[in-house]
MARVEXZA-501308 format. One record per residue (C-alpha): residue in three letters; y, z, x. Coordinates in steps of 0.5 Angstrom, whole numbers, padded with zeros to 4 digits, always signed. Each point is the difference from the previous one (the first is absolute). Example, Ala and Ser with C-alpha at 12.3 -4.5 7.8 and 13.67 -1.06 7.14 Angstrom:
<nodes>
ALA-0009+0016+0025SER+0007-0002+0002
</nodes>
This chain:
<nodes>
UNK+0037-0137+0162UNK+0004+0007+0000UNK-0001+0003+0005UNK+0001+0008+0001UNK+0003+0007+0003UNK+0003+0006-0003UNK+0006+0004+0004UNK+0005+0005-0004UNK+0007+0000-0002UNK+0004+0007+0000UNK+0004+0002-0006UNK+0002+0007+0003UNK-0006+0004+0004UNK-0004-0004-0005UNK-0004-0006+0002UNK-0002-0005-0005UNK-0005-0005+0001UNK+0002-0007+0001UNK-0005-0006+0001UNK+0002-0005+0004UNK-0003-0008-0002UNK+0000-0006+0004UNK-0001-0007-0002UNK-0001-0006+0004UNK+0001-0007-0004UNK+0000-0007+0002UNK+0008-0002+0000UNK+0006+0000+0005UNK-0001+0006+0005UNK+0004+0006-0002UNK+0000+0007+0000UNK+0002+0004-0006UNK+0000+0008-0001UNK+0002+0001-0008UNK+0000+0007-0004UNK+0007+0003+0001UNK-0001+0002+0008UNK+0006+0001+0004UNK+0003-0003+0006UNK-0004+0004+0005UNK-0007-0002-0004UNK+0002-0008-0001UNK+0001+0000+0008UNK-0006+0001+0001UNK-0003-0008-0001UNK+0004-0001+0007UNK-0003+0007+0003UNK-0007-0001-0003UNK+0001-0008+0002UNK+0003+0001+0008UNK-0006+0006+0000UNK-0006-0006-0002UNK+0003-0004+0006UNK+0000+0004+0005UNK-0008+0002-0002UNK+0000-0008+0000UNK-0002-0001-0007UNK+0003-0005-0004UNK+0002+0001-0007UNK-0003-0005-0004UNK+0004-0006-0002UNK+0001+0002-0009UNK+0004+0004-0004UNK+0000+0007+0001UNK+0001+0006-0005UNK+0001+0007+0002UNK-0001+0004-0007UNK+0003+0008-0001UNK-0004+0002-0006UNK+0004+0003-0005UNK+0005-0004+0001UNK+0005+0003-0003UNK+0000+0006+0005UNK+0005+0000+0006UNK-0003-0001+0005UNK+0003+0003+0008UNK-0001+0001+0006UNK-0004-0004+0007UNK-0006+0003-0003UNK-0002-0006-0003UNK-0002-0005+0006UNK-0007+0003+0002UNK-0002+0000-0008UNK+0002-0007+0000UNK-0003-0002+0007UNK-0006+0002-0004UNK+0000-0004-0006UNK+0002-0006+0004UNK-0006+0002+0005UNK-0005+0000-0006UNK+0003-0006-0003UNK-0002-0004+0007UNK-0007+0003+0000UNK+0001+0004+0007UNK-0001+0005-0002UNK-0005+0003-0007UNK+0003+0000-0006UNK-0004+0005-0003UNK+0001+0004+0006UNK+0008+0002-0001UNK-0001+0001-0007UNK-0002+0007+0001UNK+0006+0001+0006UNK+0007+0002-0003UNK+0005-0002+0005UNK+0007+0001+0003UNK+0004-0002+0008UNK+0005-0004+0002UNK-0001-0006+0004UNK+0003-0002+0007UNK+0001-0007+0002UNK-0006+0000+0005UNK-0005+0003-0005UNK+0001+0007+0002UNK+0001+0006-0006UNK+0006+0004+0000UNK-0001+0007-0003UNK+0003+0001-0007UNK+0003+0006-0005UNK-0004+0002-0005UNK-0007+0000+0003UNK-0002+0007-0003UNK+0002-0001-0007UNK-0004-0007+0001UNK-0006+0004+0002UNK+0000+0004-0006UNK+0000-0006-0005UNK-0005-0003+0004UNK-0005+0006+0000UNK+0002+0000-0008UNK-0002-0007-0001UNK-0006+0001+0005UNK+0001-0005+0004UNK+0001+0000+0008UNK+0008+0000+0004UNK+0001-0006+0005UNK+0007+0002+0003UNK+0003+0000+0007UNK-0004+0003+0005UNK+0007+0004+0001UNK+0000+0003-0007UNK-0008+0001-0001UNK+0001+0007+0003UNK+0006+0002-0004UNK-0005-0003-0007UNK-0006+0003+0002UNK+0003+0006-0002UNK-0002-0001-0007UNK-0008+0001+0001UNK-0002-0003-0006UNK+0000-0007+0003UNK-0003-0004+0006UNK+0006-0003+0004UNK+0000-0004+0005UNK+0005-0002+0004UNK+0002-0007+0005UNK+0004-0001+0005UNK+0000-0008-0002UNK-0002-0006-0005UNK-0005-0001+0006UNK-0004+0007-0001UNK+0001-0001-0008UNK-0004-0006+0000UNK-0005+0002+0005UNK-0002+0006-0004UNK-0001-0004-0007UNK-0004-0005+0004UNK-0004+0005+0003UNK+0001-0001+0006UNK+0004+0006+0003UNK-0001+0005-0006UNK+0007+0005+0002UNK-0002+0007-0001UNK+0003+0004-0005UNK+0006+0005+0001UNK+0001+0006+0001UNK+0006+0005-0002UNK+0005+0001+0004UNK+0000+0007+0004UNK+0004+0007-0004UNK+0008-0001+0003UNK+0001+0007+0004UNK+0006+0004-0004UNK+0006-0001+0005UNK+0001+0008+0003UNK+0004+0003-0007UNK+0007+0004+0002UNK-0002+0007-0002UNK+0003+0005-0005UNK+0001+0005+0007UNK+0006-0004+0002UNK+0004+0002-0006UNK+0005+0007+0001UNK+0002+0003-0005UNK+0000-0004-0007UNK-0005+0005-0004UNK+0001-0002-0007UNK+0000-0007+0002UNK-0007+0000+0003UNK-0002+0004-0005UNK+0001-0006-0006UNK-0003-0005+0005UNK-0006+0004+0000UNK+0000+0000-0007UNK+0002-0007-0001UNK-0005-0002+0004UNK-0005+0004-0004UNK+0001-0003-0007UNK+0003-0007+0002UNK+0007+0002-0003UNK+0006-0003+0002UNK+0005+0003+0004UNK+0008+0000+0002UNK+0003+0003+0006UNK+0009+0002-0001UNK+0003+0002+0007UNK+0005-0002+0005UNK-0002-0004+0007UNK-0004+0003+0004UNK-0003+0005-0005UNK-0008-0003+0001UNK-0001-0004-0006UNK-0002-0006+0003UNK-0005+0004+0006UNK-0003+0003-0005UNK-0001-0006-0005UNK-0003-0002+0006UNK-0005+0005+0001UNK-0002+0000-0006UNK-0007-0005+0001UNK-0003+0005+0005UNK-0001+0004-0006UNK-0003-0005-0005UNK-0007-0001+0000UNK-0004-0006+0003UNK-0001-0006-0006UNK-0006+0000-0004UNK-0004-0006+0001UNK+0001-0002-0007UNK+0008+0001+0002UNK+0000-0003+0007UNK-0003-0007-0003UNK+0005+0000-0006UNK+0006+0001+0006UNK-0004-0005+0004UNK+0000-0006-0006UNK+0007+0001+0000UNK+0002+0000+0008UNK-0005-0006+0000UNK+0003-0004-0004UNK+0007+0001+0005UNK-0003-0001+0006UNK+0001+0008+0003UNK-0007+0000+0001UNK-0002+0001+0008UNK-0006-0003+0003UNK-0003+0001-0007UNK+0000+0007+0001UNK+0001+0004-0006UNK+0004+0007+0001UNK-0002+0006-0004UNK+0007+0004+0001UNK+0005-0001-0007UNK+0006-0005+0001UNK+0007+0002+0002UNK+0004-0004-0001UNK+0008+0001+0001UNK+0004-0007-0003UNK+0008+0000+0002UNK+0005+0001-0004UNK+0002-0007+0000UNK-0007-0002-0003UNK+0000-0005-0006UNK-0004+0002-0007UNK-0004-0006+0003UNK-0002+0003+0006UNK+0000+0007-0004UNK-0004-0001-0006UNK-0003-0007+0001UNK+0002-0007-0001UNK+0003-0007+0004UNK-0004-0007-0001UNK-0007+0002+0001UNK+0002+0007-0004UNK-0003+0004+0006UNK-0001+0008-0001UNK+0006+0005+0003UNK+0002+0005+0003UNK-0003+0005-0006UNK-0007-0003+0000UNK+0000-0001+0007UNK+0000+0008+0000UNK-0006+0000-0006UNK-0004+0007+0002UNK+0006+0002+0005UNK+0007+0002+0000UNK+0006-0005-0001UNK+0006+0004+0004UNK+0007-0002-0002UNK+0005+0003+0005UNK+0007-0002-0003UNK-0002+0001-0007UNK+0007-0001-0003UNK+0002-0007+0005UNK-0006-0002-0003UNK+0003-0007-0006UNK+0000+0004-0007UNK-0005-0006-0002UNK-0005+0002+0006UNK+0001+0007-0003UNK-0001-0002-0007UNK-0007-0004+0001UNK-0003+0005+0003UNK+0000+0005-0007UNK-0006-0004-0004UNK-0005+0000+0006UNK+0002+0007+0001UNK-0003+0001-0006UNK-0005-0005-0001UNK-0003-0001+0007UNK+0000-0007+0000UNK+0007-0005+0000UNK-0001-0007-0004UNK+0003-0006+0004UNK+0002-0005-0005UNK+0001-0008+0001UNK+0000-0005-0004UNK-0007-0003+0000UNK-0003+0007+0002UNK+0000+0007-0001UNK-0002+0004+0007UNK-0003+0008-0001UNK+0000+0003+0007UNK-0003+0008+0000UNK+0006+0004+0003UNK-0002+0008-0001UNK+0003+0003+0006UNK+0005+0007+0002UNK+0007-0001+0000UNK+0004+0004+0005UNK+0007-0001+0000UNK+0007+0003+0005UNK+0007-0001-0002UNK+0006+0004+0003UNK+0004+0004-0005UNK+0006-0005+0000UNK+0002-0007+0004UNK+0003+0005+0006UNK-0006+0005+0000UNK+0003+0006+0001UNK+0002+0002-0008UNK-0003+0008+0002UNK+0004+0000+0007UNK+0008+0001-0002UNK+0001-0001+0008UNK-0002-0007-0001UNK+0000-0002-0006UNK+0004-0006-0003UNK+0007+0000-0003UNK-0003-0002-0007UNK-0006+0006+0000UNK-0003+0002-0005UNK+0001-0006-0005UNK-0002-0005+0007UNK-0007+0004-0002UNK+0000-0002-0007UNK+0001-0007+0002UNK-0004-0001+0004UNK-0007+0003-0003UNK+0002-0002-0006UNK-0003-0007+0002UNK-0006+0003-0001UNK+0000+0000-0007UNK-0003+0005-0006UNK-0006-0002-0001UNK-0002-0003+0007UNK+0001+0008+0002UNK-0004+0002-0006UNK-0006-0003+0003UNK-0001+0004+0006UNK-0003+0007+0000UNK+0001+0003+0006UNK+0009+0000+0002UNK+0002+0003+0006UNK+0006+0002+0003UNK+0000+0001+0008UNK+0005+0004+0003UNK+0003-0001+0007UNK-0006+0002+0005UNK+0004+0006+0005UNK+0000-0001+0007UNK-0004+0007+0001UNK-0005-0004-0004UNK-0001-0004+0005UNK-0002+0004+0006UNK-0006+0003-0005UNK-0007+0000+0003UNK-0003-0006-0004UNK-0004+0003-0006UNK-0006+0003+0000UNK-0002-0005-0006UNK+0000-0007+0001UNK-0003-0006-0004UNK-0008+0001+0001UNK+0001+0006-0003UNK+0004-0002-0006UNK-0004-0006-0001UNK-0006+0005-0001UNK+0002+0003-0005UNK+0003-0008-0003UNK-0008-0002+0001UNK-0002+0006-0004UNK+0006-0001-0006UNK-0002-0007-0001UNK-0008+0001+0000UNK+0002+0006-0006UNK+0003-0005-0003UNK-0005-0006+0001UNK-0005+0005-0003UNK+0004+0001-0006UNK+0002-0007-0003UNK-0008-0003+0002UNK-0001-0001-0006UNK+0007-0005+0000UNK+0000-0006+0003UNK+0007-0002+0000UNK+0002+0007+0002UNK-0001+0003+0007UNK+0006+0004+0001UNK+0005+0005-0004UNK+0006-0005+0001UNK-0006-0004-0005UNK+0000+0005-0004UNK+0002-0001-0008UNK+0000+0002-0006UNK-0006+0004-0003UNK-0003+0000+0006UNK+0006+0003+0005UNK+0000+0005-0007UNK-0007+0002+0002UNK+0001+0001+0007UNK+0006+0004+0000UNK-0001+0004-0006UNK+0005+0004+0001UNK+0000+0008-0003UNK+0006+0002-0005UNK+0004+0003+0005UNK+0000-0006+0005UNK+0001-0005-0006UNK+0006+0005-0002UNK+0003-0001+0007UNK-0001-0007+0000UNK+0003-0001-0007UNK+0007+0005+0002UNK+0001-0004+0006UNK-0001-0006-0003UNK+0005+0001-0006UNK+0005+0003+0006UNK+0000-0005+0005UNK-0001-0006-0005UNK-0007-0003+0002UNK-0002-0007-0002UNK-0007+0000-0003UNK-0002-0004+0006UNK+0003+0006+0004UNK-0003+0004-0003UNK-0007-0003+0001UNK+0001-0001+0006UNK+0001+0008+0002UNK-0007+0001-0004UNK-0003-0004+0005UNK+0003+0002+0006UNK-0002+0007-0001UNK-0007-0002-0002UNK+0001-0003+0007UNK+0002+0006+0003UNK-0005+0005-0003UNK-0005-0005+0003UNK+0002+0001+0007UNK+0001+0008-0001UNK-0008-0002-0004UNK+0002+0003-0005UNK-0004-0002-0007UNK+0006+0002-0004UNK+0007-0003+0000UNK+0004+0008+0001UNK+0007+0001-0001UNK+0001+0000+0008UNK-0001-0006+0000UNK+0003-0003-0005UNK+0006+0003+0002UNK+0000-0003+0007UNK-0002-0006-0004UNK+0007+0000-0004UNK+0003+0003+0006UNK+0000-0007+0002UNK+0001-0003-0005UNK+0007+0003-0001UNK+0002+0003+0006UNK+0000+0007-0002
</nodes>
């Protein structure tokens, strides 16, 4: 007789079915795990085997197959202890067969009995609403995968508790979601002085989701105002919150099994590896760029940054998604976010100041941006340069606008542009936008178009440049409300495409 359980095996934030059988045959005793598991998941006979003895049940004395169907797939990870336990349990009778077949289960043993709470209980959650089945987790994730809402998840604190409940004997009740994390209170846009034009694109990025990078000597406000940029973005949508949540599950980030509705921040060291920014290492886990999917991926440093972490970053920038390669998989992560990025105008960071500059000034400039290369460059909408802020700036009365106000008109920039593209489901904001479809929502007038062409021809804009002005200005006749891309705007919008 075979018996059965079902768990899941993730591949990316996908999780793919997997069912576990178990065989009991008359032979010399031994316990077998088959079907391509790692070293993690063939440990789990002497975690599942200490946890029988301390339940004070004996394993039967024949052979013992554990089978992973497919078993061409990898499997990895310690969430395969509570499956197998299960397959076993059936296969002994303690508990019903019939029972476990609808219940999709995943948890890591302790030697004693007791669950261990596991990555990887959200996307797991939405498996099991899809394949109609119930989710058996530990009770320490249960908060955390009841978030999917589809399914019914029930969550156990021991091997104890699970074989109670499929014996009807103690029924666990279900789980409940976590609670909303509260946003941590946001830096305000108030506390910058000075720096107009630098808060103005970031309005602006904000706004559209457009890429932005910030030139200027030390001390100039780059990184404080990249750090005020998530108190002007909205809160994530629900649709938006669960994406983001499915990849932070599956690293462990999720707290309490509270899921945040505030957008990602993150802000990597220049030291970072292309496997801690794009993604990649032995279980080809998500980096840096998808861990700020829906948010900001702030680069301080840009040009200390490894030419090949630079490099990588072109294709998701553009697509949306980072495909990690392997030998025996191939791992597609979501990865749309808003890249703000710093750098001094050379090693030195005083190019503009003659009083302070290096001896090699100006060619130390040349060197030192030149890291970056071309068509990284052309790939971010928004380039600042900030000047040194005067120290009669500091001794202004703080602004009278802060960042509840420009995250007023932010919210209202994105509805308008929400409302726009509803009919386009893989389009939600202007950086989206292309081809007929960013044609039709500019629709420039002859003499706009004039202007965009002569500064086009004249500052050798690239047709990628050239379409991300278009969409910029759109986004700026978005916060002005206007239903009509004008000339202003795309003058502003070219502005900061060349700096003039």
């Amino acid at each position: 007789m075979i018996s059965r359980a079902n768990t899941v095996a993730f591949h990316g934030i996908d999780a793919r079915p997997v069912e576990v059988q178990c065989s009991l045959v008359a032979g010399l005793p031994a316990f077998a795990i088959v079907g391509l598991p790692d070293k993690a998941v063939s440990e789990a006979r002497e975690r599942v085997r200490a946890a029988f003895a301390a339940m004070s049940i004996a394993l039967p004395a024949k052979r013992i197959t554990i089978n992973l169907s497919p078993a061409d797939m990898p499997k990895e990870g310690s969430h395969f202890d509570l499956p197998i336990a299960l397959a076993l349990l059936a296969g002994i009778g303690l508990i019903p067969p019939e029972a476990v077949a609808d219940t999709l289960a995943l948890g890591e043993l302790s030697l004693d009995g007791q669950l261990m709470p596991v990555t990887g209980a959200l996307p797991a959650a939405m498996a099991a609403a899809s394949a109609n089945h119930q989710l058996l987790c530990p009770k320490g994730s249960a908060a955390e995968a009841a978030w999917a809402g589809d399914a019914l998840v029930i969550g156990a604190a021991s091997l104890t508790e699970v074989v109670r409940h499929f014996t009807s004997e103690f029924p666990l009740t279900p789980a409940r979601p976590g609670e909303v994390s509260q946003p941590a209170p946001l830096r305000d846009l108030r506390d910058i002085k000075g720096q107009e034009q630098a808060k103005r694109a970031l309005e602006i990025a904000a706004a559209g989701r457009h890429h932005m990078l910030m030139t200027g000597p030390p001390g100039s406000g780059k990184s404080m105002l990249a750090a005020r940029l998530p108190s002007i973005l909205p809160l994530l949508t629900p649709v938006e919150a669960l994406e983001t949540s499915m990849i932070q599950s599956l690293c462990g980030l999720i707290d309490a099994g509270g899921i945040c509705r505030s957008r990602p921040f993150r802000e990597p060291h220049h030291t970072a590896s292309v496997a801690a920014i794009v993604g990649g290492g032995r279980r080809a886990q998500p980096g840096e760029i998808s861990l700020a999917h829906n948010g900001v991926l702030f680069m301080d440093e840009l040009p200390e940054f490894s030419r090949v972490v630079l490099e990588t970053l072109r294709q998701p920038l553009e697509t949306g998604e980072v495909m990690i390669a392997r030998a025996n998989a191939h791992i597609r992560y979501p990865c749309r976010f808003m890249l703000v990025a710093a750098a001094n105008p050379c090693k030195c960071g005083y190019l503009a100041d003659a009083a302070r500059a290096c001896a090699r000034a100006p060619g130390c400039g040349e060197d030192y941006l030149g890291r970056i290369s071309g068509p990284m460059l052309d790939r971010f909408d928004l380039r600042i340069e900030m000047p040194p802020v005067a120290f009669k700036d500091l001794d202004l009365p703080a602004a009278s606008e802060g960042s509840a106000e420009v995250a007023q008109r932010v919210a209202i920039a994105r509805e308008i542009q929400a409302d726009r593209y509803r009919d386009n489901a893989e389009i939600t904001l202007n950086a989206d936008a292309e081809g007929d479809v960013l044609e039709k929502a500019v629709a420039l007038q002859a003499e706009s178009r004039a202007l965009l062409l002569q500064a086009a021809e004249r500052f050798g804009l690239s047709a990628r440049g050239y379409h991300r002005v278009l969409r910029v200005a759109r986004t700026i006749a978005d916060l002005a409300a206007e239903p009509q891309v004008q000339r202003p705007h795309l003058a502003e919008a070219l502005n900061f495409r060349t700096g003039v």
